[in-house]
C-alpha positions as CSV (number, residue, x, y, z in Angstrom):
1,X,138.3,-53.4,60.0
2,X,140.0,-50.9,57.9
3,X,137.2,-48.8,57.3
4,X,136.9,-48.6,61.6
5,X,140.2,-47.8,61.9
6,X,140.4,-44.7,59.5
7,X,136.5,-43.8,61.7
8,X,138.6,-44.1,64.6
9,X,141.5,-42.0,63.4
10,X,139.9,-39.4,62.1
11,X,137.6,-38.9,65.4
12,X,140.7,-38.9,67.6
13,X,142.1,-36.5,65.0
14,X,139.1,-33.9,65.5
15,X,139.2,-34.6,69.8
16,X,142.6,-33.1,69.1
17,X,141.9,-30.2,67.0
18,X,139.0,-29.2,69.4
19,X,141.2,-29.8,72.7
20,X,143.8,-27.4,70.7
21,X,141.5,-24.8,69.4
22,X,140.7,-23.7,73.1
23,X,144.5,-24.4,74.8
24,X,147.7,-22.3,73.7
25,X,151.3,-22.4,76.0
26,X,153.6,-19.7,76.1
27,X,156.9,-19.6,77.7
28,X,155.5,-18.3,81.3
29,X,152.4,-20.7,80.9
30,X,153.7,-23.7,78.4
31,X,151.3,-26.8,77.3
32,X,151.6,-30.0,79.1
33,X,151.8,-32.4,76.3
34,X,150.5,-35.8,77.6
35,X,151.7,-38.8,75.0
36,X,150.4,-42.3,76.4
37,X,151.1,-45.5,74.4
38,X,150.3,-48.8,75.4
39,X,153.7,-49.4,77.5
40,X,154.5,-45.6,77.9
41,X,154.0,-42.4,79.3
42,X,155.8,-39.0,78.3
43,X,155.0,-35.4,79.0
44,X,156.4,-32.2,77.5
45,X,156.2,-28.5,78.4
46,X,155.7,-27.0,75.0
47,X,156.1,-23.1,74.3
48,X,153.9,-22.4,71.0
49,X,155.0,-19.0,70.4
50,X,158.4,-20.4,69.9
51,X,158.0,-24.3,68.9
52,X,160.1,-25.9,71.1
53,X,159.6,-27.7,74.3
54,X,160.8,-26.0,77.6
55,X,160.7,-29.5,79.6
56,X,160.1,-33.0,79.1
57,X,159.3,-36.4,81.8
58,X,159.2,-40.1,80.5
59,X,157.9,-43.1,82.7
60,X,161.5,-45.0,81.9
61,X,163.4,-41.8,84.2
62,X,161.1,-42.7,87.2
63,X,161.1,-45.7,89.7
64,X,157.2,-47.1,90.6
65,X,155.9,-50.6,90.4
66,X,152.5,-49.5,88.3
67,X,151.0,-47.3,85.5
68,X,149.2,-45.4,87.9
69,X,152.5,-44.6,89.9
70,X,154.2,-44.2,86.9
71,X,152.3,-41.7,86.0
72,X,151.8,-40.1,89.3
73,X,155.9,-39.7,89.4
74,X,156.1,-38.5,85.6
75,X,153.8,-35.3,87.0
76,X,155.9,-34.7,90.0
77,X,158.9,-35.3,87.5
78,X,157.9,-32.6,85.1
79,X,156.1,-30.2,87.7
80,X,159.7,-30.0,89.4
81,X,161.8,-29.4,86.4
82,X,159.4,-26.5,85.5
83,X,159.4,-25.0,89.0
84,X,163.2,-24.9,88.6
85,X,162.6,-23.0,85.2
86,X,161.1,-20.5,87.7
87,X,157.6,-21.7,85.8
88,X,154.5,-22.1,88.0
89,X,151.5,-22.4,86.0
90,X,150.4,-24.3,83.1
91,X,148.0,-25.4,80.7
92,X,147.0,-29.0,80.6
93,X,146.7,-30.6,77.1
94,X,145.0,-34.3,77.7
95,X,144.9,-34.3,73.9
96,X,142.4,-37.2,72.8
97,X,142.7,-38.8,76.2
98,X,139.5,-38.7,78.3
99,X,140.6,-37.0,81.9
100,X,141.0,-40.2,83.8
101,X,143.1,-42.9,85.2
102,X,147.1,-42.6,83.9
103,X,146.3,-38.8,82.4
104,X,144.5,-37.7,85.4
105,X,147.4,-39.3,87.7
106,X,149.8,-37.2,85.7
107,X,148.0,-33.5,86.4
108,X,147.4,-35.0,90.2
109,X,151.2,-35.4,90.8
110,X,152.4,-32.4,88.6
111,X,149.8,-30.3,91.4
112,X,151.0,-32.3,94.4
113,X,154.4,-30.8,93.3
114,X,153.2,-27.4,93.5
115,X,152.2,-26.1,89.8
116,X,149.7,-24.7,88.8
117,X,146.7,-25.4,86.0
């Protein structure tokens, strides 16, 4: 079991590196950082020229019954606290996540809000 988990690691490690290699945010167009655990769902605006994180949305600030809605509000949540920034695009950064389900809930409400990918 051991020896699956450090498999397992390391591919996630290199899904990450590859998604990274091809994505880069600035301060007009930052990264949307999805983090999904098992209860929770965050998402940050990160500026990599400068290291630090324009704007961040967690599933505990919004009100919904399920993951899915969750995650639908999270998007709207960060797409609006960007748009006040004066921020209208992005790049999306699913990290090792495949683009389905809770991280594809999060880009559909972040563009039902208005921003741009």
């Amino acid at each position: 079991m051991k020896d699956f988990n450090k498999i397992n690691d390391k591919l996630k490690e290199r899904r990450v590196r590859r998604v990274r290699a091809k994505i880069f945010g600035t301060a007009l167009k930052p990264r949307l950082a999805v983090f999904k655990s098992l209860k929770h769902l965050s998402v940050q605006a990160i500026d990599d020229d400068k290291s630090i994180t324009l704007a961040s949305s967690f599933d505990y600030e919004v009100k919904a019954k399920t993951r899915q809605e969750k995650a639908t509000e999270v998007g709207k949540l960060i797409a609006k606290k960007l748009l006040d920034k004066k921020i209208e695009t992005a790049v999306f950064d699913k990290r090792h996540h495949k683009y389905h389900g809770i991280v594809k809930a999060v880009a559909d409400g972040a563009r039902e809000q208005g921003l741009k990918f």
